[in-house]
VONU-545555 format. One record per residue (C-alpha): residue number from 1; x, y, z negated. Coordinates in nm, 4 decimals. Example, Ala and Ser with C-alpha at 12.3 -4.5 7.8 and 13.67 -1.06 7.14 Angstrom:
BEGIN
<tornu><pos>1</pos><east>1.2300</east><north>-0.4500</north><up>-0.7800</up></tornu>
<tornu><pos>2</pos><east>1.3670</east><north>-0.1060</north><up>-0.7140</up></tornu>
END
This chain:
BEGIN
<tornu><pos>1</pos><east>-13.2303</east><north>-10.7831</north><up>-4.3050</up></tornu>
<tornu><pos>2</pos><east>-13.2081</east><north>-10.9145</north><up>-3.9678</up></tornu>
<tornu><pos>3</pos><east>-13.0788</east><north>-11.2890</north><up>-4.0880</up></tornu>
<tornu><pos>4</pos><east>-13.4127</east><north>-11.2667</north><up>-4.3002</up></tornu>
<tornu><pos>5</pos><east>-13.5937</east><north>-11.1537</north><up>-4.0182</up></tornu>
<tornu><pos>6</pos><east>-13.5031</east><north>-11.4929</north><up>-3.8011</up></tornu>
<tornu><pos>7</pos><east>-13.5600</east><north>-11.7127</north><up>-4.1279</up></tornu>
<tornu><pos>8</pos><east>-13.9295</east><north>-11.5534</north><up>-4.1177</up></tornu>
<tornu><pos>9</pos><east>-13.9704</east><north>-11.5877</north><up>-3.7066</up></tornu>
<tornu><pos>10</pos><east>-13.8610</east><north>-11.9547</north><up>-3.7608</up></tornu>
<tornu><pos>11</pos><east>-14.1117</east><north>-12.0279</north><up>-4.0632</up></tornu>
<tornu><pos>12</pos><east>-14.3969</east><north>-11.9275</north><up>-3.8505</up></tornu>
<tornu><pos>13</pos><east>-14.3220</east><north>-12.1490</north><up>-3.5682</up></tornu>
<tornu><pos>14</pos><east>-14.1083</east><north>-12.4667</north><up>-3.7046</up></tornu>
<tornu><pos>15</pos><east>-14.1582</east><north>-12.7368</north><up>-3.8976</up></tornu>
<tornu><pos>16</pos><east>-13.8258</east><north>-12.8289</north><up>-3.9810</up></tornu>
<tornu><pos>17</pos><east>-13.5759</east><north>-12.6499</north><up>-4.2506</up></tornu>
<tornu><pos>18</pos><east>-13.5058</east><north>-12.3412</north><up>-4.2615</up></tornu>
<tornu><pos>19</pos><east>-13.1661</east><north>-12.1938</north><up>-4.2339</up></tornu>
<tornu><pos>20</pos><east>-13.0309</east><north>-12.1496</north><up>-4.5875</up></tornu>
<tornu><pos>21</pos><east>-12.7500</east><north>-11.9516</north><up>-4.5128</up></tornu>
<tornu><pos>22</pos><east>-12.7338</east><north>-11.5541</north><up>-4.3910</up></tornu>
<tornu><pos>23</pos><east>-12.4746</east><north>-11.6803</north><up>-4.2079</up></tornu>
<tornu><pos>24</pos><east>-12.6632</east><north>-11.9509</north><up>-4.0342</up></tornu>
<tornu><pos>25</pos><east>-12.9683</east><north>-11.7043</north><up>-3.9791</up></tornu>
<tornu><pos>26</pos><east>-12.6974</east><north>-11.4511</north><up>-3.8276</up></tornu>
<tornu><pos>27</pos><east>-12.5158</east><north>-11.6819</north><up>-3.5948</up></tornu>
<tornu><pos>28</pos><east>-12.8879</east><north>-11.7985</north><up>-3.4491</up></tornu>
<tornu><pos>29</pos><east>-12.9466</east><north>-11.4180</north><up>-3.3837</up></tornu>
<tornu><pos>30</pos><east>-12.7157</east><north>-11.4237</north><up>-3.0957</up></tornu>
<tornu><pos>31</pos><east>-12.9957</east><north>-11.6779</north><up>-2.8979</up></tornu>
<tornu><pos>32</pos><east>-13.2888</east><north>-11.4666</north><up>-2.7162</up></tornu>
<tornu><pos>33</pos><east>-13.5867</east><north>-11.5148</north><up>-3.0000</up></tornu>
<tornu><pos>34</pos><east>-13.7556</east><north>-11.7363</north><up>-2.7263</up></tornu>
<tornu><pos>35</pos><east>-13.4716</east><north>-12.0491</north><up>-2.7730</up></tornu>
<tornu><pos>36</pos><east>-13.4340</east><north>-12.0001</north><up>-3.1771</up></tornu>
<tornu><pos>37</pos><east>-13.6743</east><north>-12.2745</north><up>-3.2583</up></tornu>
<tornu><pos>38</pos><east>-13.6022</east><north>-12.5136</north><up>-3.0217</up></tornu>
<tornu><pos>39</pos><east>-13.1821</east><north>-12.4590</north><up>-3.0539</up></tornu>
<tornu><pos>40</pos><east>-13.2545</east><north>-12.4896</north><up>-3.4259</up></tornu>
<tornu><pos>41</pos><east>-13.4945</east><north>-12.7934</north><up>-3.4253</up></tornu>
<tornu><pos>42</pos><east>-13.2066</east><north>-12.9631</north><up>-3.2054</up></tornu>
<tornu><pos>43</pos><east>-12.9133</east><north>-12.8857</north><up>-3.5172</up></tornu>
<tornu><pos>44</pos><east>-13.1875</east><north>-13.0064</north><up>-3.7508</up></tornu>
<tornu><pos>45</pos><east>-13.2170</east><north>-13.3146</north><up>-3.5950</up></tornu>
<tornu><pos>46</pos><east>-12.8835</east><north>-13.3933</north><up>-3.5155</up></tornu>
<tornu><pos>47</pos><east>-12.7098</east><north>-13.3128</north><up>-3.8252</up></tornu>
<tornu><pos>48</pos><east>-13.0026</east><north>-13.5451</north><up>-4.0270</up></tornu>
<tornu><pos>49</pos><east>-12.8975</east><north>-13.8232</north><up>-3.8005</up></tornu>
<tornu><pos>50</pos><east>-12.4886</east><north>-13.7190</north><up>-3.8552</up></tornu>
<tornu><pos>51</pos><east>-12.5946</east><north>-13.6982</north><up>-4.2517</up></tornu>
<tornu><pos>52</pos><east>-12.3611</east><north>-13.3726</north><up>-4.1607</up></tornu>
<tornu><pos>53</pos><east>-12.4028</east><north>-13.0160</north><up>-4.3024</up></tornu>
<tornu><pos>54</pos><east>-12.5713</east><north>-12.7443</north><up>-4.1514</up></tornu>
<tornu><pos>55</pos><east>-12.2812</east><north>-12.4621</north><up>-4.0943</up></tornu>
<tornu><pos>56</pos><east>-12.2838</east><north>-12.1359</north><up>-3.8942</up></tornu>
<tornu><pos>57</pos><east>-11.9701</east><north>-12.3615</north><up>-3.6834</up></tornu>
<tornu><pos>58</pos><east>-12.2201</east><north>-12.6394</north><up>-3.5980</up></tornu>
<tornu><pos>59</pos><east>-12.4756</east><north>-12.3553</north><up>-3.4641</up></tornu>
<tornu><pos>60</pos><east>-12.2025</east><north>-12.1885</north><up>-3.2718</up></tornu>
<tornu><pos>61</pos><east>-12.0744</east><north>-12.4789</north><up>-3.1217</up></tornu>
<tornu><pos>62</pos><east>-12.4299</east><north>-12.5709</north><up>-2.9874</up></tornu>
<tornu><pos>63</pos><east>-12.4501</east><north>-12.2190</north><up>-2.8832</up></tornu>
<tornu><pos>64</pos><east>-12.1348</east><north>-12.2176</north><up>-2.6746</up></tornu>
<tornu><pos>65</pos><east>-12.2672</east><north>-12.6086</north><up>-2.5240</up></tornu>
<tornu><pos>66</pos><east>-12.5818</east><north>-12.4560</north><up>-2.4429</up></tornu>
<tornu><pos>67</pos><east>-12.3944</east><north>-12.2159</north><up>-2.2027</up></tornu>
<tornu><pos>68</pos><east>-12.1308</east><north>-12.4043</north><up>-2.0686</up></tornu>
<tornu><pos>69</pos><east>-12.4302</east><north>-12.6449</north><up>-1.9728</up></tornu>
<tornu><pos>70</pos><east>-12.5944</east><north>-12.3609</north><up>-1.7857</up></tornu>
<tornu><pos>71</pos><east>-12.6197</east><north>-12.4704</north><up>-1.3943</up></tornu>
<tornu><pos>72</pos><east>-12.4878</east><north>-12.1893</north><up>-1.2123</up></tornu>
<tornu><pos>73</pos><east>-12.6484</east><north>-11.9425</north><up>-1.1041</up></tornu>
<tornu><pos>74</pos><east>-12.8215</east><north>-11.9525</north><up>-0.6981</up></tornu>
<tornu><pos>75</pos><east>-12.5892</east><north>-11.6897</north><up>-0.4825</up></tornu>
<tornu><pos>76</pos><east>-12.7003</east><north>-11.3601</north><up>-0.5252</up></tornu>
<tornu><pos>77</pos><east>-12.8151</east><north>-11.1797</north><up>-0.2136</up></tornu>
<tornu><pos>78</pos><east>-12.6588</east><north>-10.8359</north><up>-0.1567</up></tornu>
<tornu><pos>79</pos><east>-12.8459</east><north>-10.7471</north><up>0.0944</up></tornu>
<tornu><pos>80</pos><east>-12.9403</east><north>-10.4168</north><up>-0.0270</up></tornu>
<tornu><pos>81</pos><east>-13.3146</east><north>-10.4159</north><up>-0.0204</up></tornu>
<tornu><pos>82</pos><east>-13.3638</east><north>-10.7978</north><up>-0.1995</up></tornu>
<tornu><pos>83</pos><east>-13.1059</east><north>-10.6554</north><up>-0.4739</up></tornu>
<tornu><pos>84</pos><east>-13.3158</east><north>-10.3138</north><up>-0.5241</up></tornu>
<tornu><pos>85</pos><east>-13.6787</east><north>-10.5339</north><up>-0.5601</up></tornu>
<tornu><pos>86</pos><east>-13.4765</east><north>-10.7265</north><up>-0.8170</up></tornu>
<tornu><pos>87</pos><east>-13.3367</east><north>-10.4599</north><up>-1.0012</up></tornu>
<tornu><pos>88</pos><east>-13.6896</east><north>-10.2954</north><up>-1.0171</up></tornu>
<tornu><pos>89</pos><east>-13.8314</east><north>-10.6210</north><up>-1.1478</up></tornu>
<tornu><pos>90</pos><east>-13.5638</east><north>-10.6138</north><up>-1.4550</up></tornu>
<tornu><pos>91</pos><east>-13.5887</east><north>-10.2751</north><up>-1.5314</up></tornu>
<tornu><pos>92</pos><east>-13.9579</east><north>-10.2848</north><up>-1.5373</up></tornu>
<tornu><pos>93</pos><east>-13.9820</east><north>-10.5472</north><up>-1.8024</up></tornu>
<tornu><pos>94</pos><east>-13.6592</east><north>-10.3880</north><up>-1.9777</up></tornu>
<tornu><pos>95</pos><east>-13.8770</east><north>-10.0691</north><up>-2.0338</up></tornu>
<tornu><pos>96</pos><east>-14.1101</east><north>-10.2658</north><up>-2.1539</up></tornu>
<tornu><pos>97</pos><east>-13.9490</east><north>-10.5258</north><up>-2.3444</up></tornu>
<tornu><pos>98</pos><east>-14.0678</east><north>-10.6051</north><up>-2.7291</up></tornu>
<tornu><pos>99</pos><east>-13.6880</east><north>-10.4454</north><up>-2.9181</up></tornu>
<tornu><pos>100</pos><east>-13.6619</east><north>-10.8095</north><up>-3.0969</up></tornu>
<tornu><pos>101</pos><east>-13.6128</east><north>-10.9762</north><up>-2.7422</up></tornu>
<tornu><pos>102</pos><east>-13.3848</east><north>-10.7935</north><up>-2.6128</up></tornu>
<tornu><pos>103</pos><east>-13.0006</east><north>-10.7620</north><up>-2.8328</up></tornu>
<tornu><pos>104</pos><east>-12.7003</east><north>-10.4911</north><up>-2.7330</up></tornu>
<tornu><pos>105</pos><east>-12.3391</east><north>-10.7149</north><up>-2.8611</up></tornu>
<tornu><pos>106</pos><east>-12.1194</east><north>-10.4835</north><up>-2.9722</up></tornu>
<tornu><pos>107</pos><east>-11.7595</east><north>-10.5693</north><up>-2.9487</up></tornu>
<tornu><pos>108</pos><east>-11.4646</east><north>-10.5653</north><up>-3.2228</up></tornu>
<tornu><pos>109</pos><east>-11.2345</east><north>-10.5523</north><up>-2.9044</up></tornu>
<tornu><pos>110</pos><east>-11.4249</east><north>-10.1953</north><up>-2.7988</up></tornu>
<tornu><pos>111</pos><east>-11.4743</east><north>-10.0546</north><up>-3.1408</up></tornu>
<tornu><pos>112</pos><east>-11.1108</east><north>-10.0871</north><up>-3.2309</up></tornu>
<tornu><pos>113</pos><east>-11.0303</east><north>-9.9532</north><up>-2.8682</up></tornu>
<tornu><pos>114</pos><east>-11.2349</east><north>-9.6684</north><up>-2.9365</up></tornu>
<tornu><pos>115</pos><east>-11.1478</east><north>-9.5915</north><up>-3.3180</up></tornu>
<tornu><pos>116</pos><east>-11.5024</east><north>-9.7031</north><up>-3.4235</up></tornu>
<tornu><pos>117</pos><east>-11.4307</east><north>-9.9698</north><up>-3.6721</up></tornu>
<tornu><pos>118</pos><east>-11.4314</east><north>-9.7740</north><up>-3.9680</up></tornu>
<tornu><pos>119</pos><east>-11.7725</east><north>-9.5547</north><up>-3.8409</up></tornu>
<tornu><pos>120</pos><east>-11.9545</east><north>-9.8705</north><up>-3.7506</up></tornu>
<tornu><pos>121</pos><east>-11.9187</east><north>-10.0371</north><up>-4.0999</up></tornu>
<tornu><pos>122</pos><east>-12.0031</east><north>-9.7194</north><up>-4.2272</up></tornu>
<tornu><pos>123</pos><east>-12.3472</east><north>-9.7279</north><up>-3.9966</up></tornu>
<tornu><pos>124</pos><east>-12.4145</east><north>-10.0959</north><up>-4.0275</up></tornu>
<tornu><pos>125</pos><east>-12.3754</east><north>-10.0807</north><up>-4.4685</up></tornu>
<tornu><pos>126</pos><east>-12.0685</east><north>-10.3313</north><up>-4.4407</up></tornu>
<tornu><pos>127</pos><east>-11.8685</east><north>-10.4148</north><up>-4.7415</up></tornu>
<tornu><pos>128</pos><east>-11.5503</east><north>-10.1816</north><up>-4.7045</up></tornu>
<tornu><pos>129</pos><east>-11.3115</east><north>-10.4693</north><up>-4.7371</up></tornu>
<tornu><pos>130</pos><east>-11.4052</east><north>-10.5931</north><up>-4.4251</up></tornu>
<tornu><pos>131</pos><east>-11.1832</east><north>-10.5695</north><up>-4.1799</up></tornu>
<tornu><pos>132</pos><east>-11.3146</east><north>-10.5513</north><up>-3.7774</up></tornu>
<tornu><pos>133</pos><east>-11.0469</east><north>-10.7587</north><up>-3.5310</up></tornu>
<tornu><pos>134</pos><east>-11.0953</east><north>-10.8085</north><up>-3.1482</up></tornu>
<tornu><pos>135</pos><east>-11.2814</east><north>-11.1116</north><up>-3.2435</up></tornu>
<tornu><pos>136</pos><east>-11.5832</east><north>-10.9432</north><up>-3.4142</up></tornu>
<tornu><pos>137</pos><east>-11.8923</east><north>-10.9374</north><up>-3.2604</up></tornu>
<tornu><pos>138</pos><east>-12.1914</east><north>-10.7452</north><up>-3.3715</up></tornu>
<tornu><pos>139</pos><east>-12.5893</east><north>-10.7714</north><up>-3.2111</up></tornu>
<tornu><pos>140</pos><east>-12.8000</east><north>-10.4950</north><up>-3.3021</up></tornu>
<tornu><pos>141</pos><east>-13.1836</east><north>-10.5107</north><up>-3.1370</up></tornu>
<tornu><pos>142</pos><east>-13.3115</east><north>-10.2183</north><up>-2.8558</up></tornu>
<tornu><pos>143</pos><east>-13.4724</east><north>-10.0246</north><up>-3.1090</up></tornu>
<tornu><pos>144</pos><east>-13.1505</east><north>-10.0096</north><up>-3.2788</up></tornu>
<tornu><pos>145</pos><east>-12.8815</east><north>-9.9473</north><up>-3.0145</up></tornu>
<tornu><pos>146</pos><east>-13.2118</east><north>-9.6497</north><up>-2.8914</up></tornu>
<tornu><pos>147</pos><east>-13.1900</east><north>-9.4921</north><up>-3.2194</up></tornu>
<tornu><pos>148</pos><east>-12.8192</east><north>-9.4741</north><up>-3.2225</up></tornu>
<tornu><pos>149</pos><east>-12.8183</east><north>-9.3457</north><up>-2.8613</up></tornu>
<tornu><pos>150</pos><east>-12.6544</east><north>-9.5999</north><up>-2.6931</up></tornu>
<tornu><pos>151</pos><east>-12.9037</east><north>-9.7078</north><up>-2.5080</up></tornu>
<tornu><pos>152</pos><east>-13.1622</east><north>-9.5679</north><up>-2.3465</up></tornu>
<tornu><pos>153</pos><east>-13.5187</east><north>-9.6714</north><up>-2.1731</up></tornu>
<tornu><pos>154</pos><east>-13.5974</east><north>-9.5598</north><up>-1.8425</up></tornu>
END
């Protein structure tokens, strides 16, 4: 539901294709919804001009270059006060962030640690035969991780 749920986002604001695949649609939901379009315009266009295949690999991998590219970030300031007018500023628009723009990742490495695996696929409707390594990854919107209580807004 939430791979259709991108597909629709990216229909109202793109001209290009649309991602055929749940699994392309899945992989884009690890991007904030604000870079979806233009991330996915940019693996339109290059795979046209490759005459290459769309995969959920080929959105990764631009994923992953898309944060490696990241400058770094300025030195933060400790000093106590500047940190606590930041924090105040994030926690603000946290509490009152839209759920779609803001994603909890949920880890194979701590579900497995914790002897989730089987409860999660249980919550999240997963095919049984699935099996959850320390590679799996999982995003689940605010709304979601709030109505399973593992988040909360302040």
């Amino acid at each position: 539901m939430e791979a259709a749920e991108v597909v629709r986002q990216l229909a109202e604001i793109s001209d290009k294709p649309l991602p055929l695949k749940e699994s392309h649609a899945a992989t884009l939901m690890k991007l904030p919804v604000a870079q979806r379009q233009e991330v996915w315009a940019d693996i339109v266009t290059d795979c046209q001009r490759r005459n290459q295949p769309i995969t959920a690999r080929v959105i990764q991998e631009k994923i992953q270059e898309l944060r490696l590219d990241r400058p770094a970030p300025a030195a933060f300031d400790n000093e106590p006060a500047t940190r606590e007018v930041l924090l105040s500023r994030v926690r603000e628009a946290f509490r009152n962030a839209n759920s779609r723009e803001v994603m909890v990742q949920v880890s194979g490495n701590w579900l497995i640690r914790n002897g989730l695996a089987e409860i999660w696929k249980r919550l999240r409707n997963m095919d049984k035969r699935m099996i959850i390594t320390e590679k799996y990854k999982d995003y689940i919107t605010l709304d979601q991780a709030e109505q399973l209580g593992l988040v909360q807004r302040m």
